[in-house]
PyMOL Python script that loads the backbone (N, CA, C, O; Angstrom):
from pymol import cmd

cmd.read_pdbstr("""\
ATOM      1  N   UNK A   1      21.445 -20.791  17.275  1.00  0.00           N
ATOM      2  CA  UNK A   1      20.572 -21.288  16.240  1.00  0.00           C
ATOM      3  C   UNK A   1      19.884 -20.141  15.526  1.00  0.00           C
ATOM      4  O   UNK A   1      19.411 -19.105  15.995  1.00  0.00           O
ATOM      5  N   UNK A   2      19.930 -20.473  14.578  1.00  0.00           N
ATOM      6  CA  UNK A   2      19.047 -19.271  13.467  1.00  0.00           C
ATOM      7  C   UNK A   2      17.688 -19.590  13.866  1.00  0.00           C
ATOM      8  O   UNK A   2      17.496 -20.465  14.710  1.00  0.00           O
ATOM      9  N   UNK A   3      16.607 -18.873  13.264  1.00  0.00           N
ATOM     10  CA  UNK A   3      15.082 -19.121  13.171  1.00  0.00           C
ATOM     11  C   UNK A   3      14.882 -19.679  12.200  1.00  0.00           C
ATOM     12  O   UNK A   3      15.706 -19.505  11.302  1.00  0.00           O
ATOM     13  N   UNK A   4      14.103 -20.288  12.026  1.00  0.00           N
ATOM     14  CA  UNK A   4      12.998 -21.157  10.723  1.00  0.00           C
ATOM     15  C   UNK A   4      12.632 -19.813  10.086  1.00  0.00           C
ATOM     16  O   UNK A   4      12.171 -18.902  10.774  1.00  0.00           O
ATOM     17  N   UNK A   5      12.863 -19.678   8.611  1.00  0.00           N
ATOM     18  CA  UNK A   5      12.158 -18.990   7.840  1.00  0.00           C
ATOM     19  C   UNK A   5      10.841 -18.905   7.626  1.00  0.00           C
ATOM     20  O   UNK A   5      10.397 -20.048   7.510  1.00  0.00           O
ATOM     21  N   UNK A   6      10.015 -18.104   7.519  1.00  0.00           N
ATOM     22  CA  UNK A   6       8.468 -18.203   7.703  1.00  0.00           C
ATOM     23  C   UNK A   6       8.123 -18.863   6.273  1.00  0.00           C
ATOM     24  O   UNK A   6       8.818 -18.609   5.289  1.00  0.00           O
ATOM     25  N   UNK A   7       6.900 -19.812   6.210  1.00  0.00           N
ATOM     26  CA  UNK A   7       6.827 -21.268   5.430  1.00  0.00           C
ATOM     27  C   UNK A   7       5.916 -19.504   4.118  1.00  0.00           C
ATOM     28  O   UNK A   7       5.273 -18.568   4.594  1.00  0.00           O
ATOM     29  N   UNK A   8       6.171 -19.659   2.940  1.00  0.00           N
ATOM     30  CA  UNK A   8       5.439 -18.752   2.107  1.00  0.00           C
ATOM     31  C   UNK A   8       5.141 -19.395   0.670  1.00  0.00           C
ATOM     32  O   UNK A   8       6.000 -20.161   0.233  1.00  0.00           O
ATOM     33  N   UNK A   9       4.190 -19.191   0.028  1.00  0.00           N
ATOM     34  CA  UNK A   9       4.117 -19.887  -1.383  1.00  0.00           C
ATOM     35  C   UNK A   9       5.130 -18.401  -2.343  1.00  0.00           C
ATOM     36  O   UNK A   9       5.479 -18.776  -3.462  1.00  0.00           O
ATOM     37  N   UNK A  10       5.385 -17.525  -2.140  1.00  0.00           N
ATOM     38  CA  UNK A  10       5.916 -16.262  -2.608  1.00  0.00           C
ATOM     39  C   UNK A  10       6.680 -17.006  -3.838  1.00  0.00           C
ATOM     40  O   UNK A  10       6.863 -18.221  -3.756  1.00  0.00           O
ATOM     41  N   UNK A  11       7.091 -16.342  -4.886  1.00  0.00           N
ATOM     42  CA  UNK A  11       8.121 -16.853  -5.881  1.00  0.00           C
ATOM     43  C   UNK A  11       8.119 -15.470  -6.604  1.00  0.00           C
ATOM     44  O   UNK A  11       8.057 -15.449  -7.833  1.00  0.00           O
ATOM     45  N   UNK A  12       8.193 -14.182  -5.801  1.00  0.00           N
ATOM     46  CA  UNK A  12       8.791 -12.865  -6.227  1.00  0.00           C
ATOM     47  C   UNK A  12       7.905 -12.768  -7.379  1.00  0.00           C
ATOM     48  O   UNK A  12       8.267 -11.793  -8.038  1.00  0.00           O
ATOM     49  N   UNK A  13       7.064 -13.254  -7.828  1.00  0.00           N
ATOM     50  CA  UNK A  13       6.174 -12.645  -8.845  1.00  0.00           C
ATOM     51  C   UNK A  13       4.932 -11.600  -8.576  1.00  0.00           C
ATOM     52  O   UNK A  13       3.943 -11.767  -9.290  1.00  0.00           O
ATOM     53  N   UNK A  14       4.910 -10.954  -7.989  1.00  0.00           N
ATOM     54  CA  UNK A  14       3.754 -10.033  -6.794  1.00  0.00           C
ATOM     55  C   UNK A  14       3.058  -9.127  -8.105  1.00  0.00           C
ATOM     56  O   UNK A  14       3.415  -8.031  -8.536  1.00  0.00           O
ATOM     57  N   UNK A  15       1.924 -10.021  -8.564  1.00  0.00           N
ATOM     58  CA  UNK A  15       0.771  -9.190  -9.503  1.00  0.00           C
ATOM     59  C   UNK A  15      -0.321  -9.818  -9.225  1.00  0.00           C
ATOM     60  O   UNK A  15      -0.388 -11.045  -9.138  1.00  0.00           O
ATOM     61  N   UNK A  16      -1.558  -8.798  -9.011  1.00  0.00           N
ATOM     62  CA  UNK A  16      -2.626  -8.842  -8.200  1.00  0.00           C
ATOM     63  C   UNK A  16      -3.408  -9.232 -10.139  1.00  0.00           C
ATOM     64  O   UNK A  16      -3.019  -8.486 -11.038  1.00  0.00           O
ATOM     65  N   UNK A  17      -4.239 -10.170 -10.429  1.00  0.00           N
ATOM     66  CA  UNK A  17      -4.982 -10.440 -11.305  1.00  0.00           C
ATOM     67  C   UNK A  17      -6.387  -9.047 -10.913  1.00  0.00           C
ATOM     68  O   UNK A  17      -6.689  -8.961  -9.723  1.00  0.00           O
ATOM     69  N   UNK A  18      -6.861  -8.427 -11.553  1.00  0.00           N
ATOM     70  CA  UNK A  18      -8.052  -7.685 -11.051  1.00  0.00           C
ATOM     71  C   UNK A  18      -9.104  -8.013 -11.504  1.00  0.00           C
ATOM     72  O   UNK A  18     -10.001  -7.170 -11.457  1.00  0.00           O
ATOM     73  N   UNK A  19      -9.408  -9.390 -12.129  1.00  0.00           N
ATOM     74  CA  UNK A  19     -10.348  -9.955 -11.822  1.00  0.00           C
ATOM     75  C   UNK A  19     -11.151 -10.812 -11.113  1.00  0.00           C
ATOM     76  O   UNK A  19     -12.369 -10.856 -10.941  1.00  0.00           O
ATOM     77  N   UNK A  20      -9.866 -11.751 -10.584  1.00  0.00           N
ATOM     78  CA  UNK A  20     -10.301 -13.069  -9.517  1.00  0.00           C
ATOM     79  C   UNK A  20      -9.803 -11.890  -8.257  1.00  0.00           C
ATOM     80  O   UNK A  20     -10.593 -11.849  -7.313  1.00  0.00           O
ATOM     81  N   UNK A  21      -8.958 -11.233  -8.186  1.00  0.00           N
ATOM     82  CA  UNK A  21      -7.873 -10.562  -6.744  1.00  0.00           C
ATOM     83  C   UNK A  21      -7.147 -11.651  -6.653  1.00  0.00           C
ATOM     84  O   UNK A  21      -6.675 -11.428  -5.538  1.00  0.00           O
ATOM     85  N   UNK A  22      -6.609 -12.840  -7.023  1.00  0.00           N
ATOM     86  CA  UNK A  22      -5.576 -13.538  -6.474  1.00  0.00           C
ATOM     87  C   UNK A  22      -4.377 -13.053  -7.558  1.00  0.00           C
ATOM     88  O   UNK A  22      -4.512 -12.601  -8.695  1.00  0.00           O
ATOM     89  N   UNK A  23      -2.982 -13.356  -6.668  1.00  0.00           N
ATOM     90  CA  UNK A  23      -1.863 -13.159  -7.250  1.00  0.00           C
ATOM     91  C   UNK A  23      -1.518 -13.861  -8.165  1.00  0.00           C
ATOM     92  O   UNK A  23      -2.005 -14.971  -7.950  1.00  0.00           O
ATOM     93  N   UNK A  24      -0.935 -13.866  -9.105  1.00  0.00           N
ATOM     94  CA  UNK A  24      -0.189 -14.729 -10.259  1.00  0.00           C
ATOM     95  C   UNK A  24       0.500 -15.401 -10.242  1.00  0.00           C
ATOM     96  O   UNK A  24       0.484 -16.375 -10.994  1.00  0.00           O
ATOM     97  N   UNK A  25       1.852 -15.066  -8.954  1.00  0.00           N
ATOM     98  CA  UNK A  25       2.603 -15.516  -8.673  1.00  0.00           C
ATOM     99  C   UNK A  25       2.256 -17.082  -7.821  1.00  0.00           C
ATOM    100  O   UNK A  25       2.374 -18.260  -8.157  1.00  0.00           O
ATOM    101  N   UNK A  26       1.824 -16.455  -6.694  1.00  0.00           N
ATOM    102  CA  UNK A  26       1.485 -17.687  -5.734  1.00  0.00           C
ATOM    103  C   UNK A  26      -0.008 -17.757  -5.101  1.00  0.00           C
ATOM    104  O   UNK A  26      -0.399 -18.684  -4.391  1.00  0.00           O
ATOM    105  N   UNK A  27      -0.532 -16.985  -5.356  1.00  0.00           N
ATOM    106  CA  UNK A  27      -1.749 -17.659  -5.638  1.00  0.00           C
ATOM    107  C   UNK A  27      -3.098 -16.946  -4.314  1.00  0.00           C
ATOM    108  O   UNK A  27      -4.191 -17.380  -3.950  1.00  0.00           O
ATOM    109  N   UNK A  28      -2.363 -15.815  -3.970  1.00  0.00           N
ATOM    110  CA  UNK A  28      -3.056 -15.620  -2.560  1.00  0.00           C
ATOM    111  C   UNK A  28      -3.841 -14.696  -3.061  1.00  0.00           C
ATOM    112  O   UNK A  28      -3.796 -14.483  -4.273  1.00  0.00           O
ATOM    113  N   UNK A  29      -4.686 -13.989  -2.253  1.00  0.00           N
ATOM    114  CA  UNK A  29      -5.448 -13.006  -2.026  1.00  0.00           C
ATOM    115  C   UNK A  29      -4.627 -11.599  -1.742  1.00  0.00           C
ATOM    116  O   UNK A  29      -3.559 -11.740  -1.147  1.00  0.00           O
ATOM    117  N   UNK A  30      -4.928 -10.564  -2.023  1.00  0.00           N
ATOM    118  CA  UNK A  30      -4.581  -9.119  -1.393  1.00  0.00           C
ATOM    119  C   UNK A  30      -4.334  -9.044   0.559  1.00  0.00           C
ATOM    120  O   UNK A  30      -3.401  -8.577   1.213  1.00  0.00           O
ATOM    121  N   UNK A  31      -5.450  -9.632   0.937  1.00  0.00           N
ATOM    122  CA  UNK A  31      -5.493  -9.672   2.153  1.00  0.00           C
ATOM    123  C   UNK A  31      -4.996 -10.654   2.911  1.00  0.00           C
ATOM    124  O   UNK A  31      -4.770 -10.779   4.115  1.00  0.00           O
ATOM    125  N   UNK A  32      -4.857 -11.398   1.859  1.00  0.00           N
ATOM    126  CA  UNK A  32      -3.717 -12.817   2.464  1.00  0.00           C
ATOM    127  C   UNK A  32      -2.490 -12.531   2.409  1.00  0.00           C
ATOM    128  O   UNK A  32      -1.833 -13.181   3.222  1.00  0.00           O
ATOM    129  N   UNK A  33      -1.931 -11.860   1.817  1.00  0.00           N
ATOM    130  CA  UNK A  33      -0.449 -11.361   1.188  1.00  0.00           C
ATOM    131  C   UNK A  33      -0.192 -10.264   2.413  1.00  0.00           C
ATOM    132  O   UNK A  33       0.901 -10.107   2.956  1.00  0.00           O
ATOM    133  N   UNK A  34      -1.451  -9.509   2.757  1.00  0.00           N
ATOM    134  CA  UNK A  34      -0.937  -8.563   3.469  1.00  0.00           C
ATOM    135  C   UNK A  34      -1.184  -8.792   5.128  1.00  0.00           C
ATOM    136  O   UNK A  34      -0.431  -8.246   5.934  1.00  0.00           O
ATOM    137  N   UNK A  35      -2.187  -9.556   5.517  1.00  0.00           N
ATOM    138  CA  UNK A  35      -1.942 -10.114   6.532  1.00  0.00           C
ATOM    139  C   UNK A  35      -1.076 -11.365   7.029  1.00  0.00           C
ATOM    140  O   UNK A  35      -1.174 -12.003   8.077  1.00  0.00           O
ATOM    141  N   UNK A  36      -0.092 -11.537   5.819  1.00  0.00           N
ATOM    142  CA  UNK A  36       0.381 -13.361   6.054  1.00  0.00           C
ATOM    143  C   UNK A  36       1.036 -13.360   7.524  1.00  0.00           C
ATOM    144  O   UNK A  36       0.792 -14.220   8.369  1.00  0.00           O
ATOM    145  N   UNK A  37       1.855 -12.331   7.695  1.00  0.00           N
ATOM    146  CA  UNK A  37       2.730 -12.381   9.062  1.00  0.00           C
ATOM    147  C   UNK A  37       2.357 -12.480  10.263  1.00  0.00           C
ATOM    148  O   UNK A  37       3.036 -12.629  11.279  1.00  0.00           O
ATOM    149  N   UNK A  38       0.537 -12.338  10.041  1.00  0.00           N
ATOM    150  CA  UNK A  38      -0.150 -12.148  11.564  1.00  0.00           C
ATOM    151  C   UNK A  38      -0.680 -13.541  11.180  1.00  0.00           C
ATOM    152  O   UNK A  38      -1.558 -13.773  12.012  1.00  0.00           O
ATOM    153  N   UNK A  39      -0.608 -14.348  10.525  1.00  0.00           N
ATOM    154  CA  UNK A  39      -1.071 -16.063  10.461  1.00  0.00           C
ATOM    155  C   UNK A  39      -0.187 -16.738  11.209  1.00  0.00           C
ATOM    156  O   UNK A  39       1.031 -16.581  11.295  1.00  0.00           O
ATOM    157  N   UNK A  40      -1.241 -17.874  12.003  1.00  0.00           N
ATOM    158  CA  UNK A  40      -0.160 -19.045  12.510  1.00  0.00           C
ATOM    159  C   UNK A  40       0.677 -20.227  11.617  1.00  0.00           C
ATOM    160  O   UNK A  40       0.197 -20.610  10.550  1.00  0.00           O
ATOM    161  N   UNK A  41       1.597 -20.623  11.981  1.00  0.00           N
ATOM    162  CA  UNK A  41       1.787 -21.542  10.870  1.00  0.00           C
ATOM    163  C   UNK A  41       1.116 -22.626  10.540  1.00  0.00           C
ATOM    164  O   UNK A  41       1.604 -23.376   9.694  1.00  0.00           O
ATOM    165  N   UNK A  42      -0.374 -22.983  11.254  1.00  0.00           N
ATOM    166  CA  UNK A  42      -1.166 -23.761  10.910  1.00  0.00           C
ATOM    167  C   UNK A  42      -2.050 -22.973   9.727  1.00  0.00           C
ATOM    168  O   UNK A  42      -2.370 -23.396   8.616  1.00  0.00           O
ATOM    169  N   UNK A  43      -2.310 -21.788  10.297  1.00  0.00           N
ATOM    170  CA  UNK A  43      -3.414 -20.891   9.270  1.00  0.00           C
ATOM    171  C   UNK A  43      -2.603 -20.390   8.011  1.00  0.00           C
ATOM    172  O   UNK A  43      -3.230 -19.825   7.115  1.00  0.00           O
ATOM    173  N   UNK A  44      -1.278 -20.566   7.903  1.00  0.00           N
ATOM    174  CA  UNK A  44      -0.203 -20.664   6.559  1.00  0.00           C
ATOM    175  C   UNK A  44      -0.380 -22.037   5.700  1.00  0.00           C
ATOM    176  O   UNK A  44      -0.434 -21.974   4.472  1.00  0.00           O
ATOM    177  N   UNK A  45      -0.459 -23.168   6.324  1.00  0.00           N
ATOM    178  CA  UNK A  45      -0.138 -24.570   6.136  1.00  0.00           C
ATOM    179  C   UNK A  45      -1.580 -24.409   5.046  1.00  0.00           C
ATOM    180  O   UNK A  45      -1.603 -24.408   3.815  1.00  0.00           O
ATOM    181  N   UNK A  46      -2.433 -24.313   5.790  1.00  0.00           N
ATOM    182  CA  UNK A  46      -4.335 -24.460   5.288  1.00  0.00           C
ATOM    183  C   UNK A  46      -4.695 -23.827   4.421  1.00  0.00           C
ATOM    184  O   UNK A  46      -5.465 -24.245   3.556  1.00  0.00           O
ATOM    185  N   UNK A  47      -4.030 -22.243   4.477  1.00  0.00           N
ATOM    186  CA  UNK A  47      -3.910 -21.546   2.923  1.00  0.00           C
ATOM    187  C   UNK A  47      -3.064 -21.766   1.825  1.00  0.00           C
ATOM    188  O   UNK A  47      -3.313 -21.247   0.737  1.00  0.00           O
ATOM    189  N   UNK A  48      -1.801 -22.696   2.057  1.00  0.00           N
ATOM    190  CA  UNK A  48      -0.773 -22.896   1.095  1.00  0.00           C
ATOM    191  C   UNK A  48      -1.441 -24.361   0.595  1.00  0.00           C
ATOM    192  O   UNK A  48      -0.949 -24.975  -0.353  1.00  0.00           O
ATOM    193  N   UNK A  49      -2.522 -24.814   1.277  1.00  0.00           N
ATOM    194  CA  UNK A  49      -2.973 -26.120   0.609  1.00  0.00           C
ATOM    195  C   UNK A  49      -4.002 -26.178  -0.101  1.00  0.00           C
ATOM    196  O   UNK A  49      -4.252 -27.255  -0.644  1.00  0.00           O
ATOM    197  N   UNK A  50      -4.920 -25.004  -0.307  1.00  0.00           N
ATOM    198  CA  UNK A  50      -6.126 -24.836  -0.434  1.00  0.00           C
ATOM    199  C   UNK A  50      -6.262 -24.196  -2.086  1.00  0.00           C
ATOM    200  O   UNK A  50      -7.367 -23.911  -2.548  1.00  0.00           O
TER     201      UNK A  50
END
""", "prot")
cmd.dss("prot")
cmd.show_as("cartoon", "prot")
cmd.util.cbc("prot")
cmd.orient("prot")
């Protein structure tokens, strides 16, 4: 069996707005983008809904 791909809002658009800090693309934070891999997939689920 393969693995489940990790759940991401990503859509390859990676530009940081420098006024709010959220991305353009999908919508995260700097520090969300760069910590996403150390999130559980509950603490993914809660930020991809929020």
């Amino acid at each position: 069996m393969e693995p489940c791909p990790m759940k991401s809002p990503c859509i390859l658009v990676c530009s940081i707005d420098m006024e709010t800090g959220y991305c353009f693309g999908c919508g995260r934070t700097g520090d969300e983008i760069s910590h996403w891999t150390s999130y559980s997939d509950r603490e993914r689920d809660f930020l991809m809904s929020a």
